[in-house]
Structures are given as C-alpha cells and as structure tokens.
N, C-alpha and C positions, 0 to 999 in steps of 0.2 A: 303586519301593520304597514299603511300607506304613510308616507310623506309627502305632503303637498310641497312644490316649491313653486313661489311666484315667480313668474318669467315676465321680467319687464322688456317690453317693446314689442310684444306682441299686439297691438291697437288694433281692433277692426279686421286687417288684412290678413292677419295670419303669419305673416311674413316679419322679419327682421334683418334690417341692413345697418349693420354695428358700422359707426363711425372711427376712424384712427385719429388719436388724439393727437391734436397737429398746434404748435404755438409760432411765434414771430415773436415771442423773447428770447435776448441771447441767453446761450447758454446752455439752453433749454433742450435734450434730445427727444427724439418720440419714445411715447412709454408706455408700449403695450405687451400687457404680458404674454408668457409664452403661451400659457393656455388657450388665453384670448385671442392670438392673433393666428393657431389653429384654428379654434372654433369660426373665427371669418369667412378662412379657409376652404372652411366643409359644410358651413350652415346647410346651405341648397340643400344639400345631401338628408340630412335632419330633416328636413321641411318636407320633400319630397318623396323621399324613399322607405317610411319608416316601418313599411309591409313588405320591401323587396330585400330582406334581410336571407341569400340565397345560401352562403354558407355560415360555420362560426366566426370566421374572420372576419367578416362583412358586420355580422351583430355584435361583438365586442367590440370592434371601432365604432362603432353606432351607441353602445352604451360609455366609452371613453370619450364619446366627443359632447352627448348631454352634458357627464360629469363635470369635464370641462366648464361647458357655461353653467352649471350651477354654482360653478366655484368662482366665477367669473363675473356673476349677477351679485355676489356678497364683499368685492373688494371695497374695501372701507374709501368711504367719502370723505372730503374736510369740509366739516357744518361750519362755514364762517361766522353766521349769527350766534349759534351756542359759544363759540371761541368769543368772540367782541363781547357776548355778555357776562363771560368769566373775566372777562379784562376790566371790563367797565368795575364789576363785583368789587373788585383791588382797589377802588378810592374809596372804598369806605374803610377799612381795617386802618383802627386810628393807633397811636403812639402807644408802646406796648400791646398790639395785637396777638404775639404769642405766648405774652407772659413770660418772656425773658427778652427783655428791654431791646425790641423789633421796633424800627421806625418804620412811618408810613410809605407805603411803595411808593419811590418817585413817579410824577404825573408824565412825566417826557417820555419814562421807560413803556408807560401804559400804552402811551402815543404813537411811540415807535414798532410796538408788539402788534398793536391795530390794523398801521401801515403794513407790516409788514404781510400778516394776515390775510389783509385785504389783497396781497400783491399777489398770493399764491395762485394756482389753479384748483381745481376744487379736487381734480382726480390723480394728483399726482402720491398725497400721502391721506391716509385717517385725521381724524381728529386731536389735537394732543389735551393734555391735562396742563392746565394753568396751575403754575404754583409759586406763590409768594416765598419772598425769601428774606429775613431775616433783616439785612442790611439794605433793605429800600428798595431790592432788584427782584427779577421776579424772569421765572424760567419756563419755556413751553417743553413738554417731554412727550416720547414716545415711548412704549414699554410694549414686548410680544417677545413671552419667554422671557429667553435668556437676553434677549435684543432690546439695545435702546438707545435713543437717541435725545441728548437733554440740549436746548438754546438755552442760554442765560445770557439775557440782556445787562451787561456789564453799563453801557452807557447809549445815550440815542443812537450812537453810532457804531456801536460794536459789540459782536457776539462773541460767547467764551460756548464754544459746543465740545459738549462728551457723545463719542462715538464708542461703542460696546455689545459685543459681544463675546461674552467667555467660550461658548462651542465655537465657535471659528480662533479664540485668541486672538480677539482684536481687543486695544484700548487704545481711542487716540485722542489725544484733545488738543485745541487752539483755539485762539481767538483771530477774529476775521471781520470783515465791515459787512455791515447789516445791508450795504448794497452790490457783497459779492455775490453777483446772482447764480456764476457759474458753481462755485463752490459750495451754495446752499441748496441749490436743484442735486448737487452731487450728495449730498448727505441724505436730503430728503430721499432720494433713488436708490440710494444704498438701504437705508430701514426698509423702501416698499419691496425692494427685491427679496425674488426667493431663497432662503437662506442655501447658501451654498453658490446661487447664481451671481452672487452680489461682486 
C-alpha cells in the first residue's frame, strides 16, 4: 500500500530551500529541529541524486533523510485565528456556566490571552486548548502523551504555568509575568522539544 505524503515547498521549481527560523525578540533562541536542520543539510542530495544510490549506505541515508522531512513537513503550527476565536468563545459563558456556581471569565484575562497569542510566533509550539476555569480565569494547555504544559491566566499580568512530564519526572510550577518573554519561550521550547532532548 502507497502513502502519499504532501511535500510543501515544492512550487514549480522542484526545488526547496528551507529557511531557519531567525527572530529579533529577546529571548528568543533559534529553533530548529534536529531533523530539520539535517534535512537542510542534505536536501541537494534528495533532489539530485535519487538514482545514484551506489551502495546500501548511500540508500538508507537517502531513505533516513526523506523520513526526516516527512516528519518535518507535520510539525504542529500555532493557528492564532482558531486560538482568538476560542478566546473570544469565553465571553459568552454567562454566571453559573458549569453548573457549579462558575462566574463569568473575566474580560481582561480574555484580553491579555489575545495579546499574548498574538505575540507568539506561529512555528515555535502547536496550537493549545482554551479552557475556562471555574473562578473567572481561564488556561491555554498543551497535552502529548504523557507531556504538558498548562498557562493559567491568574491576572492581566501574571501566569501560574504547570510544567509536566511523568516519563522524564518532571513537575514544576510558578507563576511568572505575562511579559517574561525569556522564560515563556523557555517553556514553550521545552513542550516542542524531543522528549528526552529537552
């Protein structure tokens, strides 16, 4: 049985020259994965040689380095627009929204989740799950496996984040200001990394 897999950036040319994802926020390190910053690497070689496979050695790195960008083309995005419209979602759940006497998520926390949102870059983590919380606050989470990473918007200005991983034996939490940027790029980098590489 075939599997197709889409290869983005092939346009026209045939060709593909992967960019490294470079910011001028502090903070901020470069973040490309190991796969990925192989496959840069060797593309050429991919594009060019895919019939001069002379020994086995030659065609195993050759099937290891597709793999690579297969795995490379499916690293999770952060959809801002689906994010801001689960955010927006959160002013309508009116007083008692979960049936045990939940007030309305404050509008500031909404405001500041947005902001914040909006401050990210798109390629550094996945998308998270918006979830209301009981006492007016309201938390972005990440979940893979046994891995997660929850914000909870304490106030406009401050995050109460759970870091967690049970196979590593990690639990850590603090709260922190919504505009430590080095220290929220370090959470987000720690969920996208490969577990174990983190």
């Amino acid at each position: 049985m075939a599997i197709a897999i889409q290869m983005p950036g092939f346009e026209g040319r045939r060709t593909y020259t992967p960019s490294r994802y470079s910011t001028t926020q502090p903070g901020r390190r470069d973040v490309v994965p190991r796969t990925l910053r192989i496959l840069i690497e060797h593309l050429d070689q991919l594009i060019e040689n895919p019939n001069q496979m002379d020994d086995d050695c030659a065609a195993k790195r050759y099937s290891e380095l597709w793999s690579a960008y297969a795995k490379a083309a499916y690293i999770p995005r952060l959809d801002k627009v689906a994010t801001l419209r689960a955010l927006d979602r959160l002013k309508t759940l009116a007083t008692d929204w979960s049936g045990y006497s939940a007030i309305p998520i404050d509008r500031r926390l909404i405001l500041s989740a947005k902001e914040f949102i909006l401050g990210l870059p798109t390629d550094i983590i996945g998308t998270p799950t918006v979830v209301p919380m009981t006492r007016g606050r309201l938390q972005l989470e990440w979940h893979q496996g046994n891995r997660s990473l929850e914000l909870e918007f304490e106030s406009a200005g401050r995050i109460h984040y759970l870091k967690w991983d049970s196979d590593a034996g990690i639990e850590e939490e603090d709260t922190i200001p919504v505009n430590d940027v080095a220290m929220i790029y370090a959470l987000l980098q720690w969920f996208a990394a490969e577990p174990g590489n983190a």
